[in-house]
C-alpha positions in Angstrom: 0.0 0.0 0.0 1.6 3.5 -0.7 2.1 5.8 1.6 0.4 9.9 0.9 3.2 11.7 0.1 1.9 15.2 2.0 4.0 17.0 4.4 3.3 15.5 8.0 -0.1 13.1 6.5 0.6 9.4 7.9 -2.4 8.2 5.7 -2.4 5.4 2.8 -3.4 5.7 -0.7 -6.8 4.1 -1.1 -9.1 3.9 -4.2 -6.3 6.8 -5.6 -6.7 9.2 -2.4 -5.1 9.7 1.0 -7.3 7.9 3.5 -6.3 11.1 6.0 -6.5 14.2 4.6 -8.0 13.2 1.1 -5.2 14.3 -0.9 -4.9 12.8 -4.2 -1.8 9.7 -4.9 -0.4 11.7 -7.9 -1.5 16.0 -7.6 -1.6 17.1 -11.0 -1.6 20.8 -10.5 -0.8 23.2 -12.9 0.2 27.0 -12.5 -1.7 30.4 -13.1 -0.6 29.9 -16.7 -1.7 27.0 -17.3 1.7 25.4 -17.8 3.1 22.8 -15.3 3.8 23.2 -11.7 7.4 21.5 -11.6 7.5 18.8 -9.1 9.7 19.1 -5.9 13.3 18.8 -6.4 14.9 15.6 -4.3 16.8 15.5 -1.6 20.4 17.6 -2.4 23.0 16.0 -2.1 25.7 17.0 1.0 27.2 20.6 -0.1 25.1 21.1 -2.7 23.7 24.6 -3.2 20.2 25.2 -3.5 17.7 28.0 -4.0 16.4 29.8 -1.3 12.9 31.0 -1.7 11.5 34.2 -2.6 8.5 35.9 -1.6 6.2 37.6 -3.6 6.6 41.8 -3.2 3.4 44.2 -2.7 3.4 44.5 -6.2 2.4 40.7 -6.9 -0.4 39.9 -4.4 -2.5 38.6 -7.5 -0.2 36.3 -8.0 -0.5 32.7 -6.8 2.5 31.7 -4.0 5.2 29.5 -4.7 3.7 25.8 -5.8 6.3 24.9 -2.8 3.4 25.9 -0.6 0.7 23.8 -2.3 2.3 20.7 -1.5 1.3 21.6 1.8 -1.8 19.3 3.7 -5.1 21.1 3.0 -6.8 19.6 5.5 -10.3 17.5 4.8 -11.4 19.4 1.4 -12.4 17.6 -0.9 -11.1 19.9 -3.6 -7.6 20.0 -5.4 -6.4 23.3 -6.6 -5.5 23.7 -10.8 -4.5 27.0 -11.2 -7.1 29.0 -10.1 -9.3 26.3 -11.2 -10.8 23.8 -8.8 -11.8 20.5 -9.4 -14.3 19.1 -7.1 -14.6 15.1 -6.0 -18.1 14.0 -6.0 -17.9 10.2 -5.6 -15.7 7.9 -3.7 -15.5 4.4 -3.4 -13.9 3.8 -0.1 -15.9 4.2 3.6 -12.1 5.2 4.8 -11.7 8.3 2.7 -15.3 9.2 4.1 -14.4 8.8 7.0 -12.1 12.0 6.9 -12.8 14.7 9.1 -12.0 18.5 9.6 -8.8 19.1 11.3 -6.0 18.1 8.7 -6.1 14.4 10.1 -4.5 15.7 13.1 -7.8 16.3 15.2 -11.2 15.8 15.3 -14.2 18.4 15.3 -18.0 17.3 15.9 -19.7 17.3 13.2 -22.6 19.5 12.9 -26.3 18.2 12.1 -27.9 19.3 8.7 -30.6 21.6 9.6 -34.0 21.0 7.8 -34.8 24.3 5.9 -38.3 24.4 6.6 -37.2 24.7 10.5 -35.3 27.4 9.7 -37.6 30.1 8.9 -38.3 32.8 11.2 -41.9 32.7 12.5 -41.6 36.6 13.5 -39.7 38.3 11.0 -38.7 41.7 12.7 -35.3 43.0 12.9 -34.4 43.9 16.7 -34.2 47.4 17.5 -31.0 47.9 18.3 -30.1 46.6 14.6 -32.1 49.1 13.1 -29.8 52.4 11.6 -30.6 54.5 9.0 -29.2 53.4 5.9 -28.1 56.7 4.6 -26.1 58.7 7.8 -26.3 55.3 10.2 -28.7 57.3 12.7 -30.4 54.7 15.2 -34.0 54.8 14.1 -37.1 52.8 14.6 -36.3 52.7 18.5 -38.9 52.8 21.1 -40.9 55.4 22.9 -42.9 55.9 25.7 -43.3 52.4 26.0 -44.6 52.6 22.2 -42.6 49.8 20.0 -40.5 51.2 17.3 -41.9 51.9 13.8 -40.4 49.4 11.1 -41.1 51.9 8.5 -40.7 55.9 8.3 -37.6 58.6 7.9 -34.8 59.0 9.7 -34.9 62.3 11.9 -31.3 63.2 11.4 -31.7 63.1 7.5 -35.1 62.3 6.9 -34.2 59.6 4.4 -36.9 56.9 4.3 -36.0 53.5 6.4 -38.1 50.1 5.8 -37.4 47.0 7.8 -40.4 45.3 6.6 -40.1 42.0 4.7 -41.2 42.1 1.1 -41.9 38.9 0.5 -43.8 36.7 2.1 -45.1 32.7 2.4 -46.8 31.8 -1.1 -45.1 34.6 -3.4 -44.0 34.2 -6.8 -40.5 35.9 -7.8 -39.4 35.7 -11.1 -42.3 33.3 -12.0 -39.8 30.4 -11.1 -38.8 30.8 -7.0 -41.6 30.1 -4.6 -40.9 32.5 -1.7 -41.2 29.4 2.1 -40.8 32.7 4.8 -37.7 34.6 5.9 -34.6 33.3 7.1 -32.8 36.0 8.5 -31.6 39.7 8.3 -28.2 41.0 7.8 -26.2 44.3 6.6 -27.2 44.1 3.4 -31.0 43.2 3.7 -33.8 40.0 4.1 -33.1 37.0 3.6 -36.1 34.7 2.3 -35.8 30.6 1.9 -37.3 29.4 -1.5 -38.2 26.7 -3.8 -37.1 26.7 -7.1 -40.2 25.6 -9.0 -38.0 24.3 -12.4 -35.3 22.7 -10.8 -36.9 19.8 -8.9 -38.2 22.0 -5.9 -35.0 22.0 -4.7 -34.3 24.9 -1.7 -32.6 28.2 -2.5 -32.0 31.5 -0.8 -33.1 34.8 -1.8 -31.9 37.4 -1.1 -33.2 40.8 -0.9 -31.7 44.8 -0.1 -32.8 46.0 3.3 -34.3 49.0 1.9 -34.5 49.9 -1.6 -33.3 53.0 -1.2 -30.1 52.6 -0.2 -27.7 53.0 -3.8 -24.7 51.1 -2.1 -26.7 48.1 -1.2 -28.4 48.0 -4.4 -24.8 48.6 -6.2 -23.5 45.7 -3.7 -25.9 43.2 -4.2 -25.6 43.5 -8.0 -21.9 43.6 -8.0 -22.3 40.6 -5.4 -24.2 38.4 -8.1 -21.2 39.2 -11.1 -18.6 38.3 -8.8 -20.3 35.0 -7.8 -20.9 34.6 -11.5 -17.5 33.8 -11.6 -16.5 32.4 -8.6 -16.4 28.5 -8.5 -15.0 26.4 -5.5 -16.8 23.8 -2.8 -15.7 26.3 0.0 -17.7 28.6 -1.0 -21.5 29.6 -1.3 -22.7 28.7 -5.0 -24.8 31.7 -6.9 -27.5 30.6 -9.2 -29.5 33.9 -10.3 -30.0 36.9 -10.1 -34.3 38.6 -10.5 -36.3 41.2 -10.0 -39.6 41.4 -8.5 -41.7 44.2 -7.8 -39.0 47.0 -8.5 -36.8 45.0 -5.7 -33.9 43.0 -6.8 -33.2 39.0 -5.8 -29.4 37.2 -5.7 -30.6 33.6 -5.9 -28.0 31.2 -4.4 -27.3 28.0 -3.1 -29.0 27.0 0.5 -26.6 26.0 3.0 -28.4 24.2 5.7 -25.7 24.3 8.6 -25.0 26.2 11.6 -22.7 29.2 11.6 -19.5 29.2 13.9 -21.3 32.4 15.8 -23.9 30.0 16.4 -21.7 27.1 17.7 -20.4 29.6 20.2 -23.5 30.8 21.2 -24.8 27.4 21.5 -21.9 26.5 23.8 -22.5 29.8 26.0 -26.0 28.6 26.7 -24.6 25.5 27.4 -22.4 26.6 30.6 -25.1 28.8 32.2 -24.6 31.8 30.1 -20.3 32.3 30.6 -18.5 32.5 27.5 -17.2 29.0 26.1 -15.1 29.7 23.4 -13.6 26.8 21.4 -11.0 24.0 22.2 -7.9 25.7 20.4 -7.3 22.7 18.0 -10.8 23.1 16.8 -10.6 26.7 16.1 -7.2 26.6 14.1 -8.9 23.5 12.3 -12.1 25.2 11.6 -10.0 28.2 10.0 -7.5 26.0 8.0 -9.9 24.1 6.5 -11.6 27.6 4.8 -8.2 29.1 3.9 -8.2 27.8 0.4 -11.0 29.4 -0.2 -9.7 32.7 0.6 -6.6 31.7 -1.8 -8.6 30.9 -4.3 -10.6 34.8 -4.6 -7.2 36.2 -3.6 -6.0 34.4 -6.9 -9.1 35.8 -8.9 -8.0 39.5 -7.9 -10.9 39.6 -5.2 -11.1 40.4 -1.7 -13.6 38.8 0.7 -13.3 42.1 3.6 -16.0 41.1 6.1 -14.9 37.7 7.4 -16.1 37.0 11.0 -17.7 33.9 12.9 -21.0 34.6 11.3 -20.3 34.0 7.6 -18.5 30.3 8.0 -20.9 27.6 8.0 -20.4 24.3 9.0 -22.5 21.3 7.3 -21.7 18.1 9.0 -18.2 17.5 8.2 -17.4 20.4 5.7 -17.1 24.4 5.8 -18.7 26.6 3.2 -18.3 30.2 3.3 -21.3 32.6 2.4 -22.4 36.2 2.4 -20.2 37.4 -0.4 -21.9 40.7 -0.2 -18.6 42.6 1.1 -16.7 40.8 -1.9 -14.5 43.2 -4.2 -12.0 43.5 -6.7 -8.1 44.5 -5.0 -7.7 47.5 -7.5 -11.3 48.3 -6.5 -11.1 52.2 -5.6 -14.7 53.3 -5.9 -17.2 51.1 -4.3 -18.2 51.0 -0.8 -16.4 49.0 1.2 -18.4 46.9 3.7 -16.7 45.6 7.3 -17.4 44.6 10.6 -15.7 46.7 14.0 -13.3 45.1 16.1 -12.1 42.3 12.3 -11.6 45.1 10.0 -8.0 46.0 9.7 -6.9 49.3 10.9 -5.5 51.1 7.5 -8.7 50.0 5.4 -10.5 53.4 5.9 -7.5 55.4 4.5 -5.7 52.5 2.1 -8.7 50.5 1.4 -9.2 46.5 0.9 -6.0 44.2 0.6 -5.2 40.5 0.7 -3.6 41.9 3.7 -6.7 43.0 5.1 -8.5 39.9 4.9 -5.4 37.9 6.5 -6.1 40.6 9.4 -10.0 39.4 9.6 -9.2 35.9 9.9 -6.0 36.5 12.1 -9.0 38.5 14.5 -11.6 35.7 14.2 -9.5 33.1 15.0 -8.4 35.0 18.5 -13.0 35.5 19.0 -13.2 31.7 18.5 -10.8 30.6 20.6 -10.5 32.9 23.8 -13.2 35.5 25.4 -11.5 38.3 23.8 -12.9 41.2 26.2 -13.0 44.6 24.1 -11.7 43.3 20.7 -14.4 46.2 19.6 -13.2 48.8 21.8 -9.9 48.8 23.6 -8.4 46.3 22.1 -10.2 47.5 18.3 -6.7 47.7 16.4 -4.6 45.2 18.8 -4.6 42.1 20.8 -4.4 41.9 24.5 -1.3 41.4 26.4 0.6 38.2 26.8 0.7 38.3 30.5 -3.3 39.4 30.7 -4.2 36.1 28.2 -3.1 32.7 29.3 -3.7 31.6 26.3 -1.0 33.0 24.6 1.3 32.0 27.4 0.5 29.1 27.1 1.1 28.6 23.2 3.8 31.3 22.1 3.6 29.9 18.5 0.3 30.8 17.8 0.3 34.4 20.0 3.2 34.7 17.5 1.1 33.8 14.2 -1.6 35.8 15.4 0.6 38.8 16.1 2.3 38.6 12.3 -1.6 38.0 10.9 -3.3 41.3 13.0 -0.2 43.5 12.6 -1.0 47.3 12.6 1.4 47.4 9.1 0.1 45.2 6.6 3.6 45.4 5.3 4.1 43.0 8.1 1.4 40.2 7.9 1.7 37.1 6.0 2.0 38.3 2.1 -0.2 35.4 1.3 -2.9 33.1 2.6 -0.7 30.3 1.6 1.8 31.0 3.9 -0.5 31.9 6.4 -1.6 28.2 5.9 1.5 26.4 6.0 2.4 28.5 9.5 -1.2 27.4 10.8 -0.5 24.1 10.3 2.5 23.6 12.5 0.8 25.3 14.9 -1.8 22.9 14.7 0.7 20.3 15.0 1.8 21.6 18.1 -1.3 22.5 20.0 -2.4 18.6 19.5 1.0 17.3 20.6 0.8 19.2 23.6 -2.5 17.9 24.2 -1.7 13.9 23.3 0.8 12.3 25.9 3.1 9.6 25.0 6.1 10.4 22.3 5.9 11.2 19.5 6.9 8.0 16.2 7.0 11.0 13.5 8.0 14.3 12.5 6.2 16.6 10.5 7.5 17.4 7.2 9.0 20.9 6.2 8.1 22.7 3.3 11.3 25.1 3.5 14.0 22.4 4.5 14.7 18.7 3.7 14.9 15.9 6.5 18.2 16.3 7.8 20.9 13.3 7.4 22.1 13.3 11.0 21.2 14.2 14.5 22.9 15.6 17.2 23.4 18.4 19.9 26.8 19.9 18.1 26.4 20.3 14.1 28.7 21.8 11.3 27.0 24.2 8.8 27.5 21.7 6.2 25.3 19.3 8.5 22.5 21.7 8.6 18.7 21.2 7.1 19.4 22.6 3.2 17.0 24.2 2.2 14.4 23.1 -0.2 14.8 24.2 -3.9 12.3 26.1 -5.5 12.3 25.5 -8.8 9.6 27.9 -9.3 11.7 30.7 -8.6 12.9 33.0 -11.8 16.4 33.0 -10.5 16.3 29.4 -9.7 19.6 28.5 -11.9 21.5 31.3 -11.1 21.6 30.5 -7.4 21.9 26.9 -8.0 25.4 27.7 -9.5 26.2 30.0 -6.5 29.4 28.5 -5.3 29.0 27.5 -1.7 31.8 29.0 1.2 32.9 28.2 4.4 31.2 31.2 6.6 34.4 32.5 8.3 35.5 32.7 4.8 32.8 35.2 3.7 
């Protein structure tokens, strides 16, 4: 039986994928231009000189990261990356490759029950109080009074621009002659959102989803720029867009129905739990929960697009699998002219002066990670643009790998976060590694893989330089042969 050939993956080779992590036996992944992605260089031989890897300058963030990093374990998606191009796995024939789990085959998460759709409509539709802002200066409005309930419709009395936070559709309606509207789902920044059927496609269940009031010319710009983007976009990770209608002067983005629970549920489910005190989540589920949605975020990264409003809220867990959803905030990196949609306490500090980056979004998930795993008091207030410190967290005492990661991910100068979610990855990984080893007792019968140095040929406490790890070549890199002939020298003699 062959072993998986991924960095760290003890798993087999069954039915032509890794019975672990669900890699496949022989990757066949070609680059951004479509040419191939050369394989790994073997093991160098003593003294011989090899190519130190380059990253990527601001200047190339488009740009896919060195295929040195793809090698790296992906976790339990079942998706292999081409390019920008992904190729889902639909069938399998082995119950062992099913039985793969999030958490990179190094941990376990509980997998989270499918939630019927017709449970999930709201049987009150109202948006609470303190949600309601005026869309046009973000006045609070439709507060109440006197002991009088707050008015879902009117104008706002700073501005007096109308507000509505009425549904528009309701149980039995008709949109687009082809989507039979079930009830309301939820509400969110950008408006309703309404369950469906689709009457020609086999009745199957799709979301609508509608502009909290028409007469807001961002959302309405948003929501339409929301449905070309998704036109385009095409991975499992992420939410799949079917439509885009009009009904009654109002327009619909018609996607794909997720029927799982959101991580911001999970944690409030787990509050309730323990009597109302905040629960956050075992630290080896929280990295896994985030690794496992990072290619996603590679993938739009790769497309020129920026996700912007990442948060507990938009990652959805369906049994064993993560999808990600509400693209609303979704926009193009060279983007200088449309709103820009975030949330306080993830958004990166130098969004509202420089705008959007793949910098920016490392930030958000560097600041969700820290919600999800710790009761980070004031992450929207004091502690808005930083993270608390070490000797106020135990946490982070307690795994100084992973305060470090978080402190590169969510640093004030985005000049000093990871320059890609691929490295970001490949950090999170080890740290993974390292949280469940420090969790498991006994010693430990293998080593982890590197992705930037090969196994080295001897051990010991006292090593010449020429014993060191060499470093992996990149044969990727454009200046590849030029160091390779780099004549090597004894340091002193330098």
């Amino acid at each position: 039986m062959t072993s998986c050939t991924q960095p760290g993956c003890t798993g087999a080779i069954v039915d032509g994928y890794c019975d672990i992590c669900g890699s496949p036996g022989a990757p066949a992944a070609t680059g951004v231009g479509g040419g191939a992605v050369p394989e790994r260089p073997q093991q160098a031989a003593p003294g011989a000189p090899v190519a130190p890897n380059r990253v990527a300058g601001p200047g190339s963030t488009v740009t896919r990261a060195s295929s040195r990093l793809d090698s790296a374990a992906l976790g339990s998606s079942r998706a292999t990356a081409s390019g920008s191009q992904i190729t889902r796995r639909v069938h399998s024939g082995s119950a062992r490759l099913r039985s793969a789990r999030l958490g990179a085959g190094l941990t376990r998460v509980p997998p989270a029950p499918v939630i019927d759709a017709a449970k999930a409509i709201m049987k009150n539709p109202q948006v609470p109080e303190d949600k309601r802002t005026c869309p046009n200066c973000g006045a609070a409005v439709g507060r109440s009074r006197d002991g009088q309930p707050g008015r879902t419709e009117g104008f706002c009395p700073k501005c007096r621009n109308p507000f509505s936070f009425t549904p528009k559709l309701k149980a039995g309606d008709f949109v687009a002659n082809q989507y039979e509207v079930a009830g309301a789902l939820a509400h969110g920044g950008l408006g309703w959102i309404y369950l469906a059927r689709d009457k020609n496609v086999s009745d199957r269940w799709v979301v609508l989803k509608g502009l909290l009031n028409t007469g807001d010319a961002d959302a309405l710009a948003v929501a339409i720029v929301e449905q070309q983007f998704l036109a385009a976009v095409e991975h499992p990770l992420i939410v799949e867009i079917y439509n885009f209608v009009t009904h009654d002067g109002a327009g619909y983005i018609v996607m794909e129905y997720v029927g799982g629970t959101s991580l911001k549920q999970i944690l409030k489910a787990r509050m309730q739990a323990a009597g109302g005190a905040y629960d956050p989540l075992p630290v080896d589920q929280a990295i896994a929960y985030i690794l496992e949605i990072l290619p996603a975020f590679q993938y739009l990264h790769d497309l020129g697009l920026v996700y912007c409003d990442f948060k507990p809220d938009n990652l959805i867990q369906v049994g064993d699998a993560v999808k990600l959803i509400d693209l609303g905030g979704v926009r193009r990196i060279d983007d200088q002219d449309s709103a820009i949609y975030g949330t306080v306490g993830y958004q990166a500090p130098e969004v509202a002066t420089a705008g959007t980056s793949v910098a920016s979004d490392i930030y958000t998930i560097g600041r969700t990670l820290v919600v999800l795993m710790m009761e980070f008091r004031g992450y929207q207030t004091k502690y808005v643009a930083s993270l608390p410190p070490v000797e106020e967290t135990p946490l982070f005492g307690q795994y100084d790998s992973l305060y470090r990661l978080l402190t590169k991910a969510c640093a004030p100068d985005p000049a000093d976060r990871f320059a890609s979610v691929d490295e970001l990855r490949v950090q999170l990984l080890g740290i993974l590694r390292e949280v469940v080893a420090q969790k498991t007792p006994g010693t430990a019968l293998t080593s982890a893989a590197s992705v930037l140095f090969e196994a080295p040929a001897i051990t010991g406490d006292a090593l010449e330089w020429y014993e060191l790890p060499a470093l992996r070549a990149d044969t990727s890199d454009p200046q590849y042969a030029w160091l390779s002939n780099i004549a090597l020298q004894v340091p002193a003699e330098r």
